[in-house]
C-alpha positions in Angstrom: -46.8 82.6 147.8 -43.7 84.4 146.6 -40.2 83.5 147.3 -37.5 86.4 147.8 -33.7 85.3 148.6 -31.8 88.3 149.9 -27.7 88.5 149.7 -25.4 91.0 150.8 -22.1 92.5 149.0 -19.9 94.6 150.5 -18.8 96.0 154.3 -22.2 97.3 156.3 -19.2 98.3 158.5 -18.5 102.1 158.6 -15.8 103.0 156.8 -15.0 99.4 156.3 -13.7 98.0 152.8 -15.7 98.9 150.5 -17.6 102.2 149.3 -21.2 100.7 149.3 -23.0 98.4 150.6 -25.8 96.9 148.7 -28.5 94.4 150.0 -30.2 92.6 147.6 -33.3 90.6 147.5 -34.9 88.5 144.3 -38.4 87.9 144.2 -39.6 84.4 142.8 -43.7 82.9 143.1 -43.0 79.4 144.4 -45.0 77.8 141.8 -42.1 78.8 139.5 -39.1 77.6 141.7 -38.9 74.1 140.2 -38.2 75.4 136.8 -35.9 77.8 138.0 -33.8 75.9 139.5 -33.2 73.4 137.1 -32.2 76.5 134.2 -29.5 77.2 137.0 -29.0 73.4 137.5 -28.7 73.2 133.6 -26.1 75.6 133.0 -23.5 74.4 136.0 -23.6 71.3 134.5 -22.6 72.4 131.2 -19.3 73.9 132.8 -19.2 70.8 135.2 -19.7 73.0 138.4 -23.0 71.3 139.4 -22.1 70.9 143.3 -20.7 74.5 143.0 -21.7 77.9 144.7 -22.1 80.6 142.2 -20.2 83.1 144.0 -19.4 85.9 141.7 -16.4 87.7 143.0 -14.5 84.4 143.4 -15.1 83.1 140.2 -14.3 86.5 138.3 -10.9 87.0 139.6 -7.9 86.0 138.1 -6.5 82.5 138.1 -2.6 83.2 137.2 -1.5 79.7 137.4 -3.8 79.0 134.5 -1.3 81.1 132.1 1.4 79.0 133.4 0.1 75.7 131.8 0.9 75.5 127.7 -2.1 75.2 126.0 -4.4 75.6 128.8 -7.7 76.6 126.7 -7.2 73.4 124.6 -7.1 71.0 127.4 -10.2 68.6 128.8 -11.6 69.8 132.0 -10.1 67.2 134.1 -6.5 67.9 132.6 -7.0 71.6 133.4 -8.1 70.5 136.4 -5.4 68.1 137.5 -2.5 70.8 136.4 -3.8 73.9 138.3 -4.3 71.6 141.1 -0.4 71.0 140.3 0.9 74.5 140.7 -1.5 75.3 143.6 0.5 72.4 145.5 3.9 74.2 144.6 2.9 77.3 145.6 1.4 76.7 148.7 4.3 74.4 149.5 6.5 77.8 149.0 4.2 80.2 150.8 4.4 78.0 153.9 8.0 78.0 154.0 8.0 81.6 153.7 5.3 82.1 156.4 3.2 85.3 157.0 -0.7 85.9 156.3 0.7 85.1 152.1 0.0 81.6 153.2 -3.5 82.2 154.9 -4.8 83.5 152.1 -4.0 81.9 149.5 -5.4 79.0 151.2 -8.5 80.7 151.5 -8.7 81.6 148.1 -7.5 78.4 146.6 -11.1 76.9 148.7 -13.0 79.5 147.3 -12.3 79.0 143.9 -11.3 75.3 144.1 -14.8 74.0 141.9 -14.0 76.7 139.2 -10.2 76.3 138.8 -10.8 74.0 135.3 -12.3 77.0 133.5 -10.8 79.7 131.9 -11.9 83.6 132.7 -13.2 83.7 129.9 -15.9 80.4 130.6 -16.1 81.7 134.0 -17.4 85.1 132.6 -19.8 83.3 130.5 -21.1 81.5 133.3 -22.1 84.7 135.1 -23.5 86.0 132.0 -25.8 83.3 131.2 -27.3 83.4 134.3 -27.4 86.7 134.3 -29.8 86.7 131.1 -31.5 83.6 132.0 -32.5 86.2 135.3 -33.5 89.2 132.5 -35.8 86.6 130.8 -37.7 85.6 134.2 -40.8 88.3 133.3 -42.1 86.8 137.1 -39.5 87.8 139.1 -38.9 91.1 140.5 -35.2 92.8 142.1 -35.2 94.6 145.1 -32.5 96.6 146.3 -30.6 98.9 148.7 -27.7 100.2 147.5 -26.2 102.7 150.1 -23.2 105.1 149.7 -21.4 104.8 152.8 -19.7 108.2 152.3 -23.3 109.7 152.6 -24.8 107.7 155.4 -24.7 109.2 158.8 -25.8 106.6 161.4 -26.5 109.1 164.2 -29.2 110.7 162.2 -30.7 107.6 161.0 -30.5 106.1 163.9 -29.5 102.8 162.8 -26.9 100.8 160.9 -26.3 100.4 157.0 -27.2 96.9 157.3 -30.4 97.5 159.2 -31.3 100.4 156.8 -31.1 98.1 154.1 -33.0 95.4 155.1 -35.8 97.4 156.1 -36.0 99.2 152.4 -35.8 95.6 150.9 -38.4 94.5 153.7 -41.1 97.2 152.9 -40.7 97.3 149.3 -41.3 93.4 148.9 -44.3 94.0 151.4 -45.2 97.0 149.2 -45.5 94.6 145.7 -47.2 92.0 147.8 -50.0 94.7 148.4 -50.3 95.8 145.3 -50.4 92.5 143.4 -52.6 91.1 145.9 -55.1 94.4 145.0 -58.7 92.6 144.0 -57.7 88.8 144.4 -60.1 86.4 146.4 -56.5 86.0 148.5 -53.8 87.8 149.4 -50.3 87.0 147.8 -48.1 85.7 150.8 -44.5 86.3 151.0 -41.4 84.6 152.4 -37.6 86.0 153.4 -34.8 83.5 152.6 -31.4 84.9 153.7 -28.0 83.8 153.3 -27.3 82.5 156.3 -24.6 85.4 157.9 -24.3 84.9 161.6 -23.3 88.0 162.3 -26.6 90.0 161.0 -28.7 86.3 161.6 -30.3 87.4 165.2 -30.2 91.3 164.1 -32.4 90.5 161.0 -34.9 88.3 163.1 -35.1 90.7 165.9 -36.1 93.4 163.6 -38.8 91.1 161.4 -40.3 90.5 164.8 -40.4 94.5 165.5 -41.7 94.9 161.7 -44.7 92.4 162.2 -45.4 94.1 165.6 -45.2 97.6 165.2 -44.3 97.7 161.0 -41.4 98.8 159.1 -41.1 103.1 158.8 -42.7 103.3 155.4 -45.4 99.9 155.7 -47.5 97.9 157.8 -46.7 94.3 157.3 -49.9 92.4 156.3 -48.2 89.9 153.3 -44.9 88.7 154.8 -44.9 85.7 156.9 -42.3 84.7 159.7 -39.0 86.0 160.4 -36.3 85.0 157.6 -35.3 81.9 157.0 -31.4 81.6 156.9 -29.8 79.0 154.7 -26.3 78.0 153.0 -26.2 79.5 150.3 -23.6 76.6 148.9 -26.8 74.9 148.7 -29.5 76.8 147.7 -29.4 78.3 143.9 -31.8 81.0 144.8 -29.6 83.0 147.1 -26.7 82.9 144.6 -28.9 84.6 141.9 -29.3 86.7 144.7 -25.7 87.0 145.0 -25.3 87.7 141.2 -27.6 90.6 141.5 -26.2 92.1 144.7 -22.7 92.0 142.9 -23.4 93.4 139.6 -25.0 96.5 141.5 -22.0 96.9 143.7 -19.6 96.8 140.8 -21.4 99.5 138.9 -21.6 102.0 141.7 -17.8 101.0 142.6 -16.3 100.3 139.1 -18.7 101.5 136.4 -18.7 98.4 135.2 -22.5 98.0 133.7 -22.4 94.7 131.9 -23.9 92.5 134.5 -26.6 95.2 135.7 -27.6 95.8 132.0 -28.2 92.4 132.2 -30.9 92.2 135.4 -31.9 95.7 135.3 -35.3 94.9 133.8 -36.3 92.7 136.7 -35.9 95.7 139.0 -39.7 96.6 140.3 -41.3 99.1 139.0 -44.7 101.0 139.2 -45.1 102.4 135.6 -42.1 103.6 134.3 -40.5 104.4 137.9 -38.2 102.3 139.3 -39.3 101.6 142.8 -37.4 98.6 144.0 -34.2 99.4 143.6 -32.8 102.6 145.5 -29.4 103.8 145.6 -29.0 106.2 148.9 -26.3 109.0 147.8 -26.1 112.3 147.2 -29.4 114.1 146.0 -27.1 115.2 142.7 -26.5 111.9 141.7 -26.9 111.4 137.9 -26.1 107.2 137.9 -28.5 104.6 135.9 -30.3 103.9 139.2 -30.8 107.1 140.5 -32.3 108.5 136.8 -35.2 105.5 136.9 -35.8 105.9 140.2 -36.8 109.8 140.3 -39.1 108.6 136.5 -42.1 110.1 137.2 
């Protein structure tokens, strides 16, 4: 049985906020999710995040109250801690005098970034980055992706969304690797969706599973994957955020050329000989990008 937790970044929404939208799903056997999670488990408690989500794009921001404390970097966690709290009281206090949507969000992002507020960027970075190679390192577990260019998608010729595009790619080429690995065995490898639990693609995603077992995706019949996705908080389930991780560092490359965090996971991308096949990003046919280039490897 294999394992694969699928997270989202970006807007499926045309044109919506961002350029891309990428859909990500990480492949894991279960007899190996044990030790997994307690490498993940392992590293949040060296930075004293242990009850926290790993969620990338809040924890890499900037924290500019943290360059308003003398001598931040030298502090203990819980002084850090207990000072940024400080200013974050002062400032909402200000913001709701003032009114307008300046206090809404930094509410929201003051929640969002509450469990991380003790470490510097620089700790926060190395977070990611550990994680990021512990991922590289896992020679069992296999990236799938969708990584669409918005600018190039037309939805009355596909004849469906971004977001149901993308989960049918990552759908069929999970069922694909099933298949193959499952080539000769007494048994057939058996797989399992886990999704972030997004109620607002929850009923979409299960509606279309239930057409895929019945009738199959475009490219595959399904004969591997089991059920309809399972959706779970991601707060509390490690998995999904490694999901997360992946589905970021994708969308930052295409978005900012920032290659770090994908030179990092890109050997966990499936492949079938030297051709990446598990990771797609749907652009332009001219398309020169790191993805593109191992994905036409023949």
């Amino acid at each position: 049985m294999h394992i694969c937790y699928i997270d989202e970044s970006g807007t499926a929404e045309l044109p919506g906020t961002t350029s891309h939208f990428i859909l990500a799903g990480l492949s894991i056997p279960v007899s190996r999710w044990k030790d997994c999670d307690r490498q993940i488990a392992s590293v949040k408690a060296t930075y004293q995040i242990s009850d926290a989500e790993i969620h990338v794009g809040w924890m890499l921001r900037d924290y500019p109250e943290q360059r308003k404390i003398a001598n931040f970097e030298t502090l203990a966690f819980d002084q850090r801690r207990a000072q940024v709290a400080q200013h974050r009281r002062a400032t909402l206090f200000k913001a709701q005098k003032m009114g307008g949507k300046g206090y809404k969000q930094l509410k929201k992002t003051y929640r969002h970034t509450d469990s991380y507020m003790h470490l510097t960027r620089l700790e926060r970075t190395q977070v990611i980055q550990t994680l990021a190679d512990m991922l590289r390192d896992w020679q069992f577990a296999r990236l799938f992706a969708e990584c669409i260019d918005k600018v190039h998608f037309d939805p009355l010729r596909h004849q469906h969304t971004v977001d149901e595009q993308a989960f049918e790619q990552v759908v069929s080429r999970f069922e694909r690797y099933l298949q193959l690995i499952s080539a000769g065995q007494p048994q057939p490898n058996l797989g399992l969706l886990i999704h972030d639990n997004n109620p607002t693609v929850a009923k979409k995603h299960t509606d279309l599973m239930k057409r895929f077992h019945a009738a199959g995706t475009q490219w595959i019949d399904l004969t591997n994957l089991i059920e309809t996705p399972l959706f779970v908080d991601s707060t509390l389930t490690s998995m999904v955020q490694m999901a997360d991780l992946c589905a970021y560092a994708l969308r930052r490359y295409f978005e900012n050329n920032e290659a770090d965090l994908l030179n990092r996971i890109f050997a966990r991308a499936d492949r079938y000989g030297d051709t990446v096949v598990g990771v797609r990003h749907f652009t332009a046919a001219s398309c020169r990008c790191r993805i593109c280039t191992a994905h036409r490897t023949i």
